[in-house]
N, C-alpha and C positions, 0 to 999 in steps of 0.2 A: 560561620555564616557568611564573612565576606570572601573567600576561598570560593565558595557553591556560588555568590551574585559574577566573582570574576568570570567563571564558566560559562553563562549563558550569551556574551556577545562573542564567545570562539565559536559555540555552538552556531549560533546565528550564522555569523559568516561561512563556517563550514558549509550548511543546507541552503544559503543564497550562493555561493561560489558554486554548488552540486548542480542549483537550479541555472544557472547562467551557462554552464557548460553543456546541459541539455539544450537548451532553445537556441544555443549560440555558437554551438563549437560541432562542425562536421567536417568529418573526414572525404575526402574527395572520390566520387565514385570509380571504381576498378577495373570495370567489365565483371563484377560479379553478381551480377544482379540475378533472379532465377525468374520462373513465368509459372502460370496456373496451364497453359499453351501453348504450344511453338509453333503455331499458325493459327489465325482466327478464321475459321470459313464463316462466312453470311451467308442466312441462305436463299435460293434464290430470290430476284425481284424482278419487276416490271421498270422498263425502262422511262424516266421520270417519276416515279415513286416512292417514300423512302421507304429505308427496311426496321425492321424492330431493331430493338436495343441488343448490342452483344454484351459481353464484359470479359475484361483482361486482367486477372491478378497481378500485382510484379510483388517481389518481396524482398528483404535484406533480410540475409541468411548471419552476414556475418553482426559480432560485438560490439562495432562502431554506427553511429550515427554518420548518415553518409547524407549526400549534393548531389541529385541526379545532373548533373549540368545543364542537358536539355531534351527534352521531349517532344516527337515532331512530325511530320508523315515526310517521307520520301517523297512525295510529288509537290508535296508543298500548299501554297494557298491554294491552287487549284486542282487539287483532291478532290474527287466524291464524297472521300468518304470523312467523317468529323469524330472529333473525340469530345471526350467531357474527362478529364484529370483532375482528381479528388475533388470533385466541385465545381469546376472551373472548364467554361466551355470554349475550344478554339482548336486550331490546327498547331500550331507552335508554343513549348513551354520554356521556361529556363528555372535552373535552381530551384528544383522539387526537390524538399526536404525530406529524406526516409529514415527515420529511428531504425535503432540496433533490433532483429527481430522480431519488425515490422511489416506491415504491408498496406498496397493503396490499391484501390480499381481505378480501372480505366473504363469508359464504356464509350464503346462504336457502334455508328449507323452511319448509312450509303445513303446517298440520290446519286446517279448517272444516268445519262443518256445515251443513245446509241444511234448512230448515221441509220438511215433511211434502207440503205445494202445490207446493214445485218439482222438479222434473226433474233441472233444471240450473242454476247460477247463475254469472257471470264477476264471480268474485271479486276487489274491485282493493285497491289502499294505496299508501303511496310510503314510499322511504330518504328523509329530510331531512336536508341537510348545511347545518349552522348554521341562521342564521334573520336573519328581519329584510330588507334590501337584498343582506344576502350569501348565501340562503336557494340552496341547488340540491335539487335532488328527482330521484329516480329512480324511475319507475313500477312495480307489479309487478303482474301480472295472469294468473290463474290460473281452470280450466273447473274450477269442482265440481258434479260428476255425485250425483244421489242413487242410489241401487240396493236391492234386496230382498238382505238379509244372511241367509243360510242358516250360524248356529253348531252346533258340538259340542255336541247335553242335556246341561246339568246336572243331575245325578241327586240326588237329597234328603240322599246323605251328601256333596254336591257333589264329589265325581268327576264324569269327562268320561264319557258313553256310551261304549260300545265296540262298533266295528263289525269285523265278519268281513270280510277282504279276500281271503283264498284260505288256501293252505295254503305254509309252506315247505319246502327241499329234505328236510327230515324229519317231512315231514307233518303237523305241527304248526300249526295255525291261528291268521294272523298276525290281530291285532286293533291296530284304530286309532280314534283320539280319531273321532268322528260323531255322525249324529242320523239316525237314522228318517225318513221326510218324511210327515208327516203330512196328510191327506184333502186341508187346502186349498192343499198346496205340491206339490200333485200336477198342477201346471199352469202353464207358465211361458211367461209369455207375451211382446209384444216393448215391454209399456209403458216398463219398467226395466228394465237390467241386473240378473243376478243374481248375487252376489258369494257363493262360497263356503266356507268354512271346517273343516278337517277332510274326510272323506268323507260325501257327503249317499247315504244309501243308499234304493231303491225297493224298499219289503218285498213280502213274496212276495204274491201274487193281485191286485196292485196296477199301474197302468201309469202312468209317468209321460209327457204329451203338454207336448211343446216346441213352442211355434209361430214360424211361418218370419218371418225379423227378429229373434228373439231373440238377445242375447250372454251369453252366462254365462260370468263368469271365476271363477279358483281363486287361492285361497290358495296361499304353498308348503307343497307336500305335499299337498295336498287332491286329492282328485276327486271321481265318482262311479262308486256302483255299483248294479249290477242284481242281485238277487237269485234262487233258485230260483224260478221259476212268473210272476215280476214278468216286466215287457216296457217296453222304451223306445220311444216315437214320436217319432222328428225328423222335424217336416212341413216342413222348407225348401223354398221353390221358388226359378225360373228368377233373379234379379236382372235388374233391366233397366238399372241402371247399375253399372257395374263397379267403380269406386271406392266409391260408396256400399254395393255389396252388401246393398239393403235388404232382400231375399229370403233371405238365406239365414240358417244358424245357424252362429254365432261360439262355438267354445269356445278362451279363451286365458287366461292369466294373471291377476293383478288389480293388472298393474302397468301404469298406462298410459302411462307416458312413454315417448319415442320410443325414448333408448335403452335401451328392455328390447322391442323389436318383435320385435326376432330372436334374444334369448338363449332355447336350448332349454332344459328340464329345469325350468322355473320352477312347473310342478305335476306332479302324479302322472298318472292314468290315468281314463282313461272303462272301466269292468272290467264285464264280462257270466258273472256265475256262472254253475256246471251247471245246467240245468236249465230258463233264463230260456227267453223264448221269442216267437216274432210280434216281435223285432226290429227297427225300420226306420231306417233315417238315409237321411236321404235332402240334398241340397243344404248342404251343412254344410262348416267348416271348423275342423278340429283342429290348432294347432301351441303350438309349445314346450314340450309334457306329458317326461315324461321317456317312456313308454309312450301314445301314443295313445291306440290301444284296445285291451283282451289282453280275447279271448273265451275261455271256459273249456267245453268241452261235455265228451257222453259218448257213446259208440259205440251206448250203447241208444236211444238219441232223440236222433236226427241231423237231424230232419225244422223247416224252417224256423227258422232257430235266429237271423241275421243277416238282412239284407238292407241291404248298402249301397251307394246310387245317386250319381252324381255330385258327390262329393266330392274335396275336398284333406285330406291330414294330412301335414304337414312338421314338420322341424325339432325332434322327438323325438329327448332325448338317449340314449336308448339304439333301441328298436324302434318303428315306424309302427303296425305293426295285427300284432299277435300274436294266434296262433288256434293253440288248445292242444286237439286231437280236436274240433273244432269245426263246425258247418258254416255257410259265406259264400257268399252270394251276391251279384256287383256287378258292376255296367257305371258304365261310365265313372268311374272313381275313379282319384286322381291320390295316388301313395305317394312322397314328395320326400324329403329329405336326412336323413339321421338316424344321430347316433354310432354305430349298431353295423350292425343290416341294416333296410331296408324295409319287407318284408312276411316274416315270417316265420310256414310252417305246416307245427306239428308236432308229436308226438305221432298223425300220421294225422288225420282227420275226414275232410270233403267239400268241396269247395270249385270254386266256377266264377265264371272272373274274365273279362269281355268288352268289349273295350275300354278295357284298363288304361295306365296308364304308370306303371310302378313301378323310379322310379330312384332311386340314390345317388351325389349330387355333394359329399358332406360335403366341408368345407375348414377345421374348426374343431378339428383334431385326428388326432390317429391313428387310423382306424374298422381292424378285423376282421374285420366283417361284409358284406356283402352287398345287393346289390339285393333278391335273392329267395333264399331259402331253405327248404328242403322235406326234411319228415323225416317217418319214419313209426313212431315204436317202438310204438305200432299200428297196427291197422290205414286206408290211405289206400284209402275205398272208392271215389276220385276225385277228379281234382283239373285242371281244363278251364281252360287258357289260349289265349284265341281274339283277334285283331288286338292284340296284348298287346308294348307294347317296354320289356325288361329291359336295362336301361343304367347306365350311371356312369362315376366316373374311375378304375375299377380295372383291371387288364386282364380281372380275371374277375368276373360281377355274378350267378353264379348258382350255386351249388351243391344237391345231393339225395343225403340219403343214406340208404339202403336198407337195413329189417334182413330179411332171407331168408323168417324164418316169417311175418311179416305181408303181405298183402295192397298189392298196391303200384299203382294205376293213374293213369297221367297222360297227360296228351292236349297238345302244344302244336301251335295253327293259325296261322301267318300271322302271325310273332311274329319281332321284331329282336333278338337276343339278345347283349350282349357276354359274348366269353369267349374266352381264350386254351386251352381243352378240346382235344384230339386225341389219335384214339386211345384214347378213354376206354376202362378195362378196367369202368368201369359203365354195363351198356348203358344206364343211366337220362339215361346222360351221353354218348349217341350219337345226333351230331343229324343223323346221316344213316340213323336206324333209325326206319323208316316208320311202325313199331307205336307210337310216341309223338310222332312232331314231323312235322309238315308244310308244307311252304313255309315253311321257318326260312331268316332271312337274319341270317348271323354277322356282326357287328362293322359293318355299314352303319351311315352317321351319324344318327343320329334330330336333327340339326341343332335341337337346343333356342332357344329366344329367349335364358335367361339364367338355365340350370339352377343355378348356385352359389347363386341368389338365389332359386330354386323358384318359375322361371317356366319350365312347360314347355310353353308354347305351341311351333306350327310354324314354320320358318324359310321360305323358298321352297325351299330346297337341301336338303332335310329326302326323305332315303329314305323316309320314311314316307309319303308322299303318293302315293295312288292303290294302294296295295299291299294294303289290307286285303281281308278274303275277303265278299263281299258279303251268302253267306248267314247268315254269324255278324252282320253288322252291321243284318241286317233284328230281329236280337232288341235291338237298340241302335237305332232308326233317327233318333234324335239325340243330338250330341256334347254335351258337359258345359256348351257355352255355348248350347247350343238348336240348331245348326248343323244342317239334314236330311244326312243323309252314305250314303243309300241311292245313291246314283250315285257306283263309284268312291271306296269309303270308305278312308280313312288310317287306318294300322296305332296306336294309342293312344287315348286319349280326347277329343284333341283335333283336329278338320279343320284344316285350313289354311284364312285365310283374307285373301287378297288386300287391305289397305289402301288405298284411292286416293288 
């Protein structure tokens, strides 16, 4: 018995001397340290911006408990770019402890700026781990874009301006932080990106002209609006290279790292009060707004209100193109995926849509809504869907519904329609009733490239091909990519077209 009580203070000190040489005793680092990276790219930003969070594994490969000596940027305090080291946020570290068969993160983010002269500049530095013969470095290199910054006026008691957005369900006029744009910001061109902030509003008798190659991105919550009597010009044209999309006009977010490409809802809306007018978009592409674009019109002056030509708007976290008694007109426009429905037109207006493809493949959530939805609580003094495919992953992508005393007319030509309907007791929703639908082909595959991802180009196996009605495509007689499609046209916006 007192043989076994000797033992337990050798014991003791064994496992305290075990533990003291853990927290206490390191070997001096080597140059052997290893990386998750051997250069960190950021990706690109906006000049004054910061960028998201990166991260840097480092690791001790070898048996010993090691002393990084120091940890540190190459440029020093006045870096861009900042670290955070197991915790701990700053530019310079000393004496980070790393166990035998361990590892710690690093994590990096940029703000720089850029002279007035440049565009763009590839901003570089390096992580230094120690120095001297046992010196390791890690590259970081990051695109700073410069851009034209459109803010909210500060007004002389320094509050933010206050722009008129529409009205809410109690009629109430919602206002939000903006600026006015004044005479010389009434022109945006493709030198610089244009970076947004709040709602940049185009006042009344005013027109704002976008020219083709321009990108203009948003703040969150930001967009813009059109006002009574004002009028928007998108002059995009054709692109002749498909990745670069030099031709066209870009409205998306002002986050440019890769992943925020496909988060929707990251801005507000492109909005067209009552009243605006002469209209055009033309070659453009609108995604991740939470609202696209919501036109606002009125049953007195329905005349010319829209006009939009071969475009995309995807990935709206609520609606694509909301048109509220409005009136649209557009060929070749492509409505992709979006939380709630597509195109939604309602409250009545006018609207003719020729050679649309207006689907919903949402996969980022529960949606309720629909491809296409059509409402009149007044009056629809018409509303023309001609080689037009209403599609998704729902069984039904379409609904209309009808109130008695208004005015109700609709016309669909030559249009693929999904829907699980039969037997509708609305004739509006009878697509065997001649006085609105003609050459309707139910539930045929409109065989997409890789709708989830709002490519809705043609497959070969694609219904779509050769169906369209010829005379409605003589008022389109080219598809969205320049395609001639007068011989034998394909029911959407897109031809098919054979790769060698």
């Amino acid at each position: 018995m007192r043989a076994y009580l000797t033992l337990i203070p050798i014991i003791f000190l064994v496992i305290f001397g075990s533990s003291c040489r853990k927290n206490f005793e390191y070997a001096p680092s080597s140059g052997n340290l290893s990386f998750s990276k051997d250069t960190v790219y950021l990706d690109t930003v906006f000049t004054n911006i910061g960028s998201s969070t990166y991260s840097l594994k480092v690791y001790n490969e070898t048996r010993d408990d090691i002393l990084i000596p120091s940890i540190t940027l190459a440029n020093g305090e006045n870096s861009g770019y900042r670290l955070n080291v197991d915790g701990a946020a700053g530019k310079s570290f000393k004496n980070i402890p790393l166990f035998a068969k361990d590892s710690l993160f690093i994590f990096i983010e940029v703000t720089q700026n850029i002279t007035a002269q440049q565009n763009s500049l590839l901003y570089t530095d390096a992580i230094l781990f120690d120095s001297g013969i046992d010196l390791q470095e890690i590259p970081l290199i990051t695109l700073i874009k410069d851009a034209v910054f459109i803010f909210p006026t500060t007004l002389a008691n320094n509050a933010k301006e206050q722009v008129s957005i529409g009205l809410d369900d109690s009629g109430n006029a919602i206002f939000v932080n903006g600026t006015s744009l004044k005479e010389e910001q009434l022109h945006f061109t493709n030198e610089k990106p244009y970076v947004i902030y709040g709602y940049a509003s185009v006042p009344s008798n005013k027109e704002l002209i976008i020219d083709a190659g321009a990108r203009v991105h948003f703040h969150k919550n930001a967009g813009l609006i059109v006002q009574n009597k004002a009028s928007l010009k998108i002059n995009g044209v054709l692109s002749q290279d498909e990745e670069l999309l030099e031709g066209e006009v870009i409205f998306e977010g002002d986050r440019l790292e890769s992943e925020f490409e496909n988060i929707p809802g990251q801005w507000g809306s492109i909005r067209f009060k009552k009243g605006s007018t002469n209209n055009l978009v033309n070659y453009t592409t609108i995604k991740n707004a939470t609202n696209g674009i919501y036109v606002e019109g009125e049953l007195e002056s329905l005349n010319n209100q829209l006009q939009i030509n071969n475009t995309h708007i995807y990935n709206s976290s609520n609606i694509n193109l909301w048109s509220k008694t409005a009136t649209i007109s557009s060929k070749n426009i492509v409505l992709g995926n979006a939380g709630n429905t597509s195109l939604l037109c309602s409250f009545g207006g006018k609207y003719t849509f020729i050679h649309g493809t207006i689907a919903n493949y949402w996969t980022q959530g529960f949606r309720e809504g629909y491809a296409l939805k059509i409402t009149n609580e007044k009056d629809l003094i018409s509303s023309e869907f001609s080689n037009c495919i209403i599609d998704g992953n729902k069984n039904n992508e379409i609904t209309i519904e009808h109130r008695e005393d208004t005015s109700f007319q609709i016309s669909f030509t030559n249009c693929i329609i999904r829907t699980n309907i039969t037997n509708a007791e609305n004739p509006f929703l009878d697509f065997s009733n001649e006085d609105y639908y003609t050459n309707i082909y139910k539930n045929e595959d409109a065989n997409f490239t890789e709708p989830s991802k709002n490519i809705f180009t043609l497959k070969n196996t694609s219904f779509a091909i050769d169906k369209g009605n010829v005379e409605k495509a003589n008022l389109a007689p080219l598809d969205i990519k320049g395609t001639n499609r007068l011989s034998l046209p394909e029911i959407g916006a897109f031809e098919f077209f054979e790769i060698e």
